[in-house]
C-alpha positions in Angstrom: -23.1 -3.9 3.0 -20.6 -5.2 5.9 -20.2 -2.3 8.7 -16.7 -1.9 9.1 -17.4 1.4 11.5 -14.6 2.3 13.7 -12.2 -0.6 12.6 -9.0 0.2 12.4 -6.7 -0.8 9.1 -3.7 -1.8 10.0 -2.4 -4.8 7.8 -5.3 -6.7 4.9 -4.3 -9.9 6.8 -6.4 -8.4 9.3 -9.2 -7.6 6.1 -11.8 -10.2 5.6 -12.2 -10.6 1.7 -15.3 -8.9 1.8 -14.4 -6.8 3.3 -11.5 -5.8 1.0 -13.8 -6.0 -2.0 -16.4 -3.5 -0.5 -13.4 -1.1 -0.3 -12.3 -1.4 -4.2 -16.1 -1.0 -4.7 -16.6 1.7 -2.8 -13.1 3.6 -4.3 -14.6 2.9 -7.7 -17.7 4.6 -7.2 -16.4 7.6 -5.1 -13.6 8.0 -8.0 -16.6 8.1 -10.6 -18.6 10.4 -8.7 -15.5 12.8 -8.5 -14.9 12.2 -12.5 -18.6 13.4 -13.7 -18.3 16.6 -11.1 -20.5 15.2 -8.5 -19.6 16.1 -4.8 -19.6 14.0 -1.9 -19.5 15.0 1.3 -19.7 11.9 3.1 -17.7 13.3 6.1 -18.7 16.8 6.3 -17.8 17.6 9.9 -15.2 15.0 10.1 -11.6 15.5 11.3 -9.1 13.6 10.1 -5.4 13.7 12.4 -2.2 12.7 10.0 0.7 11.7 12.1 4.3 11.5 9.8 7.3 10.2 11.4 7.9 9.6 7.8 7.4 12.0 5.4 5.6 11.5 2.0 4.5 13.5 -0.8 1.9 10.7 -1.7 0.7 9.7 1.6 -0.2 13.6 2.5 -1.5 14.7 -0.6 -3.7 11.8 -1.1 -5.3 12.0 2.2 -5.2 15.7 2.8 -6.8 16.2 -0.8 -9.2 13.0 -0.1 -10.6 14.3 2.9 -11.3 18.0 1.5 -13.2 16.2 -1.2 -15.0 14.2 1.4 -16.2 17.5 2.9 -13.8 17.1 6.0 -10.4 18.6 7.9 -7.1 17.2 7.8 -4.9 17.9 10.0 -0.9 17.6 9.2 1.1 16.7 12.4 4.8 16.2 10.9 7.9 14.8 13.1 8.9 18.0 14.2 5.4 18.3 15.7 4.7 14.9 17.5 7.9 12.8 18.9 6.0 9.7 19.2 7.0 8.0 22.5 9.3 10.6 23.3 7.8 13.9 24.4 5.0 11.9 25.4 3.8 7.9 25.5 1.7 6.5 22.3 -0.9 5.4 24.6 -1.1 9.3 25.6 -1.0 10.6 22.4 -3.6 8.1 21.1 -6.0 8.9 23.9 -6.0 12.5 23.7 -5.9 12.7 19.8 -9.1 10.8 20.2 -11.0 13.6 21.8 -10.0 15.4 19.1 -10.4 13.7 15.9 -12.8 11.2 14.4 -10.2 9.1 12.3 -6.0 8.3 13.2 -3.5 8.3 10.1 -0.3 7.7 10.9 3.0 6.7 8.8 5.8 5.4 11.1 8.8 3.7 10.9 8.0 0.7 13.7 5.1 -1.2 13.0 4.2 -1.9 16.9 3.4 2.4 17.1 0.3 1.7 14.7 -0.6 -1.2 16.8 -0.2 1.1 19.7 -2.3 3.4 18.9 -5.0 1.9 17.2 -5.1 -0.3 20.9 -5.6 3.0 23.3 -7.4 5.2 20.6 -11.1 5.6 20.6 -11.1 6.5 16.6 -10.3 3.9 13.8 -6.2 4.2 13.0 -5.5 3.7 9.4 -1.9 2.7 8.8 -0.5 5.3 6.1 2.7 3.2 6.5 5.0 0.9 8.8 8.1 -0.9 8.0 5.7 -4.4 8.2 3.0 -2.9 6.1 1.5 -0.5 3.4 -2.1 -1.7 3.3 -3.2 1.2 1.8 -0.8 1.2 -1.3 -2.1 -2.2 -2.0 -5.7 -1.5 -1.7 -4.7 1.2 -4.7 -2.9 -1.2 -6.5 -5.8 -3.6 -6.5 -7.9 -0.8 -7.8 -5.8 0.0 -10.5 -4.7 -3.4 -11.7 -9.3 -4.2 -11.7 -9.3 -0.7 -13.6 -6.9 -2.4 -16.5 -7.7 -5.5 -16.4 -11.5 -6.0 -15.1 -10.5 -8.9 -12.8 -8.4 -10.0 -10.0 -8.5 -13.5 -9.5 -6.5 -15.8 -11.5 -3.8 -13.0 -12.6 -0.7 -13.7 -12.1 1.8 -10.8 -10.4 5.3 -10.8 -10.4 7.0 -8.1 -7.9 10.8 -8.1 -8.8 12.9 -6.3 -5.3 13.1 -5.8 -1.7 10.7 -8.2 0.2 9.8 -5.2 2.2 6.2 -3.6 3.7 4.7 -3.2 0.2 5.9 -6.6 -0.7 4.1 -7.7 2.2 1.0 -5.9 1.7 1.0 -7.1 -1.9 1.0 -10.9 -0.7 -1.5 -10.5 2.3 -4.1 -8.3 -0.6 -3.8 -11.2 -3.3 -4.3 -13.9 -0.7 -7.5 -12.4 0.0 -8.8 -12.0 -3.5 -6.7 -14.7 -5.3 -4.4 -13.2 -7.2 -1.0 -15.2 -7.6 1.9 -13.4 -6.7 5.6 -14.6 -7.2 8.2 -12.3 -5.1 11.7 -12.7 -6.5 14.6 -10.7 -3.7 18.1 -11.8 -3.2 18.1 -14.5 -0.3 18.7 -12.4 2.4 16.2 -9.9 1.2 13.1 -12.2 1.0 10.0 -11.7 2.5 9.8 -12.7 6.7 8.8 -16.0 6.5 6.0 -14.9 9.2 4.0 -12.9 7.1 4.5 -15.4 3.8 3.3 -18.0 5.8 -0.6 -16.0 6.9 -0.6 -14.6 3.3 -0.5 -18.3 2.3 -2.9 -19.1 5.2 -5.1 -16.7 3.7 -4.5 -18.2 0.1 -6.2 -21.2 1.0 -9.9 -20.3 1.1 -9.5 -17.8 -2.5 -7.3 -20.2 -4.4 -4.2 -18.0 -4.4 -0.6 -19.3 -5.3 2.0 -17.1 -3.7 5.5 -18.2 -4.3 9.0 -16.8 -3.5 11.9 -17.5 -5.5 15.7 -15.5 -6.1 15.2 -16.0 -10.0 13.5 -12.5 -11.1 12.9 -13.9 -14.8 11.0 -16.8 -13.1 9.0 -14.3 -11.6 8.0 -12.4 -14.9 7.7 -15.2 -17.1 4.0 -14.9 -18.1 3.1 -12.0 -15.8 0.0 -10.0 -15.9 1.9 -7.6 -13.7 5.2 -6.9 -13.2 6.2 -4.5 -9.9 8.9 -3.2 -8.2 10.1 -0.8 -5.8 13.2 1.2 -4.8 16.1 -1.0 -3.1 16.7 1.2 -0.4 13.7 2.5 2.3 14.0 5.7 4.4 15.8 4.8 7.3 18.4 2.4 5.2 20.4 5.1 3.9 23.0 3.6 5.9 23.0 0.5 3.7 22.6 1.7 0.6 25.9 1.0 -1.2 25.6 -3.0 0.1 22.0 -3.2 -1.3 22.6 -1.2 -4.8 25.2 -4.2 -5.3 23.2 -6.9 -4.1 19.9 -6.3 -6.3 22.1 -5.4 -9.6 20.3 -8.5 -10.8 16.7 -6.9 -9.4 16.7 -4.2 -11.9 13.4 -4.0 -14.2 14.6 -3.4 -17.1 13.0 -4.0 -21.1 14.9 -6.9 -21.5 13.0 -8.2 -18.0 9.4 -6.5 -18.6 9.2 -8.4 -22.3 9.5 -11.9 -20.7 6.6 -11.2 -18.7 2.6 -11.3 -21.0 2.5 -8.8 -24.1 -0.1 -6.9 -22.5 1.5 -7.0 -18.9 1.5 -3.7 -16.9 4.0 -2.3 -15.0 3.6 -0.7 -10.9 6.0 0.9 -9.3 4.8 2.8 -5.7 6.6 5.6 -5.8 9.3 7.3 -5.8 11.7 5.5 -8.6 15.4 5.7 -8.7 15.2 5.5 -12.2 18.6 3.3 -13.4 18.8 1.5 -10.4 15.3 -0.6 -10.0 13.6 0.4 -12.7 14.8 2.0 -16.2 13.1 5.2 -17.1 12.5 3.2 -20.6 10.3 0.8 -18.6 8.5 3.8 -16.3 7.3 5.7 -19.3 6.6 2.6 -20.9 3.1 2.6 -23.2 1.7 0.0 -20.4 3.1 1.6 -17.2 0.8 2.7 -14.7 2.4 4.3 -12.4 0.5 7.1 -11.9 -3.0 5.8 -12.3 -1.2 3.9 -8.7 -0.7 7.0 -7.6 -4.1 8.3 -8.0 -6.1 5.9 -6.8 -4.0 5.8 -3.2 -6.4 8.6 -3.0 -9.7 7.6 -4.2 -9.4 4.0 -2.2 -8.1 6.1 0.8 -11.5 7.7 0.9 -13.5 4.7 0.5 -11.5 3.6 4.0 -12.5 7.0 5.4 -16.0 6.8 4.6 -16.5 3.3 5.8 -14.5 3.4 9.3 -15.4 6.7 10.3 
């Protein structure tokens, strides 16, 4: 078993492969011992500090209830509670919340305030969520896509959308564990060429093809997994009328899901704007999974916990 003790999460670039494999294992086996009734209190003692500057219905019930099941506390520090760099410096907050707590969550807009803190904090910071990165969504969505389909390597993923964090976090995961991924986003929506090229870094030791491409039926064609998420991120309300027209061609619709393999599953993180980039048809779908996702942000989130802290 690799220690990862007090490491922080911050993007799965920064993961070895191994190391991201020991978390799905770990997630599976906490999930199972929660599913036949047996308890686990791995972290009894244990305080966990949750810092939203974003908030989330997901990202607080998943580790809230996770760390309850863990047998430790969680506590909620929302934005009305904390003004990161504002009241106070990052490097302050990190340094005192460390005396305090024996694991950092926080879910931020800027993705230098994890970095931050995870460099002046004592404790492991797990990034909840960052406009360059959702690690933790795509350590769940690794989970659930092993769950369905009892392997990793070799499938072939098609994410149809924004080249945002999750599309990011998506590319960095597979890289490590050689899953092919194919992002398809309007041109001036693809993924930063930065991250693209260490996710295809990455790709070279597992055997991963990761392409991009503005041709969403491309993508699909012959997909084990097709995913998407909303068009517009908190904090883009202001351009949400320019994006709604730009990814009109973006949507996941039946017509799009049936090109990809007939047992292909669809993902979607959470929340859907059902009609806009995804039909409700194609969430409810026999083969969605959207909510198995959702579930397993939890058990994966405590496999983290119980190995960093």
């Amino acid at each position: 078993m690799i220690c990862m003790k007090g490491k922080s999460i911050l993007t799965l670039h920064e993961l070895t492969t191994e190391e991201v494999l020991q978390i799905l294992k770990t997630a599976e086996h906490l999930k199972l011992q929660q599913q036949i009734g047996e308890s686990h209190p791995l972290l009894q003692g244990k305080t966990l500090t949750m810092i939203f500057q974003k908030p989330s219905l997901r990202t607080r019930l998943s580790f809230e209830t996770g760390m309850t099941q863990l047998g430790g506390h969680a506590i909620y520090l929302g934005p009305d509670d904390i003004a990161l760099g504002k009241r106070e410096t990052t490097e302050d907050i990190a340094i005192v919340t460390s005396r305090y707590c024996d694991v950092i969550m926080a879910r931020v807009f800027a993705h230098n305030i994890v970095e931050d803190l995870a460099k002046y904090a004592t404790v492991p910071v797990i990034n909840g969520l960052s406009d360059a990165a959702h690690p933790c969504q795509a350590l769940g969505d690794f989970l659930t896509i092993y769950e369905k389909k009892q392997r990793l390597s070799g499938l072939k993923l098609a994410y149809i959308g924004d080249g945002n964090n999750v599309a990011n976090s998506l590319l960095l995961g597979a890289a490590k564990v050689g899953m092919h991924v194919t992002v398809a986003s309007p041109e001036e929506y693809d993924v930063e060429k930065a991250v693209f090229d260490l996710a295809v870094a990455d790709a070279a030791t597992t055997g991963a093809k990761l392409r991009l491409t503005n041709d969403p039926l491309e993508a699909v064609r012959d997909a084990d997994v097709v995913y998407t998420d909303v068009w517009t991120s908190m904090g883009q309300e202001r351009e949400r009328e320019e994006r709604f027209a730009d990814f009109q061609k973006y949507q996941v619709n039946l017509a799009l899901f049936e090109q990809a393999k007939s047992d292909a599953i669809f993902m979607h993180c959470l929340p859907a704007h059902y009609g806009e980039e995804v039909t409700y048809e194609v969430a409810k779908h026999p083969r969605s999974v959207i909510y198995d996702q959702a579930e397993n942000r939890m058990h994966t989130q405590k496999a983290i916990m119980v190995l960093v802290a």
